[in-house]
C-alpha positions as CSV (number, residue, x, y, z in Angstrom):
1,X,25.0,-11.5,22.3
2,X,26.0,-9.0,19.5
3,X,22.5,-7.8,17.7
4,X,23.9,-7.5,14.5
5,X,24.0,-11.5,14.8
6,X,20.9,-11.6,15.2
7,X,19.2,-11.4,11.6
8,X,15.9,-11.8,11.5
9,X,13.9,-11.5,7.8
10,X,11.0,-9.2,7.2
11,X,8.2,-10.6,5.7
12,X,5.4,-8.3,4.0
13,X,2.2,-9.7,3.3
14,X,-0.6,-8.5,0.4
15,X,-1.6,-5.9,1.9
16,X,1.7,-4.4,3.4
17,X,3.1,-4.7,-0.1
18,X,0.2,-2.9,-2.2
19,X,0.8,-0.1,0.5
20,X,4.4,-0.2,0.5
21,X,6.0,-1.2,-2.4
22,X,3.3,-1.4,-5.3
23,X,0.3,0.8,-4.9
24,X,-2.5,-0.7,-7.2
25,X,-5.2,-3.6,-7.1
26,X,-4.3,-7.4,-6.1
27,X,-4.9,-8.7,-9.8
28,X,-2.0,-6.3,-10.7
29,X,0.5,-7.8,-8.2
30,X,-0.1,-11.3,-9.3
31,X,-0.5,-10.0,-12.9
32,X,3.3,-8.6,-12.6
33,X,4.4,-11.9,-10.3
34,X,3.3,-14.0,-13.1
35,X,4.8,-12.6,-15.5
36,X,8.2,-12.2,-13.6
37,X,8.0,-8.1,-13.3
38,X,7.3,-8.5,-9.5
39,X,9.2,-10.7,-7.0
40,X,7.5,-13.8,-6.2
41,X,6.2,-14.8,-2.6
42,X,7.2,-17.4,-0.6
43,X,4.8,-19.4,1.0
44,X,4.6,-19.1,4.8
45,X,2.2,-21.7,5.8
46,X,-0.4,-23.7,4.6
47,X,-2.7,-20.3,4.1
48,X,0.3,-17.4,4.5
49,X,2.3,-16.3,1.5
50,X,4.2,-13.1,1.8
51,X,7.4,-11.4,0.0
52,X,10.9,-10.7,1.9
53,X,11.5,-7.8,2.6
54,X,15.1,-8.2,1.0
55,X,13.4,-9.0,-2.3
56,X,10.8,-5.8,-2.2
57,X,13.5,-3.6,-1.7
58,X,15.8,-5.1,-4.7
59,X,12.8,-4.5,-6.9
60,X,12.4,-1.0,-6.0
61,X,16.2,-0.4,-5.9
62,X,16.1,-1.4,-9.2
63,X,12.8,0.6,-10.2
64,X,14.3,3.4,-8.9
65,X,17.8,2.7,-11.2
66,X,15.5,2.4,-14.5
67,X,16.2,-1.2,-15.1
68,X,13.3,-3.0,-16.3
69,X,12.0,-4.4,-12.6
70,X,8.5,-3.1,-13.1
């Protein structure tokens, strides 16, 4: 089986994010998810939430570019 086929999502939780993608306390993330400056989670399970990968790296694409993703 070809691997490029084989597509398989990565998922970043809390943590992973505030390391990654938005260095800064928790009540900032969800600050900037509420108010739409952030990509919003997904919900995993009943007690898992965590962003796509996909998403994260639109965001910073776009932070990077100077759009107004912040």
């Amino acid at each position: 089986m070809d691997l490029n086929s084989q597509i398989v999502p990565l998922f970043f939780r809390e943590k992973g994010v505030l390391e990654r993608y938005l260095p800064g306390s928790r009540s900032t993330l969800w600050r900037k998810v509420k108010s739409g400056m952030f990509p919003a989670p997904i919900k995993i399970s009943g007690g898992i939430t965590a962003w796509l990968k996909t998403d994260l790296d639109l965001w910073a694409n776009q932070f990077k570019g100077g759009q107004d993703g912040r």
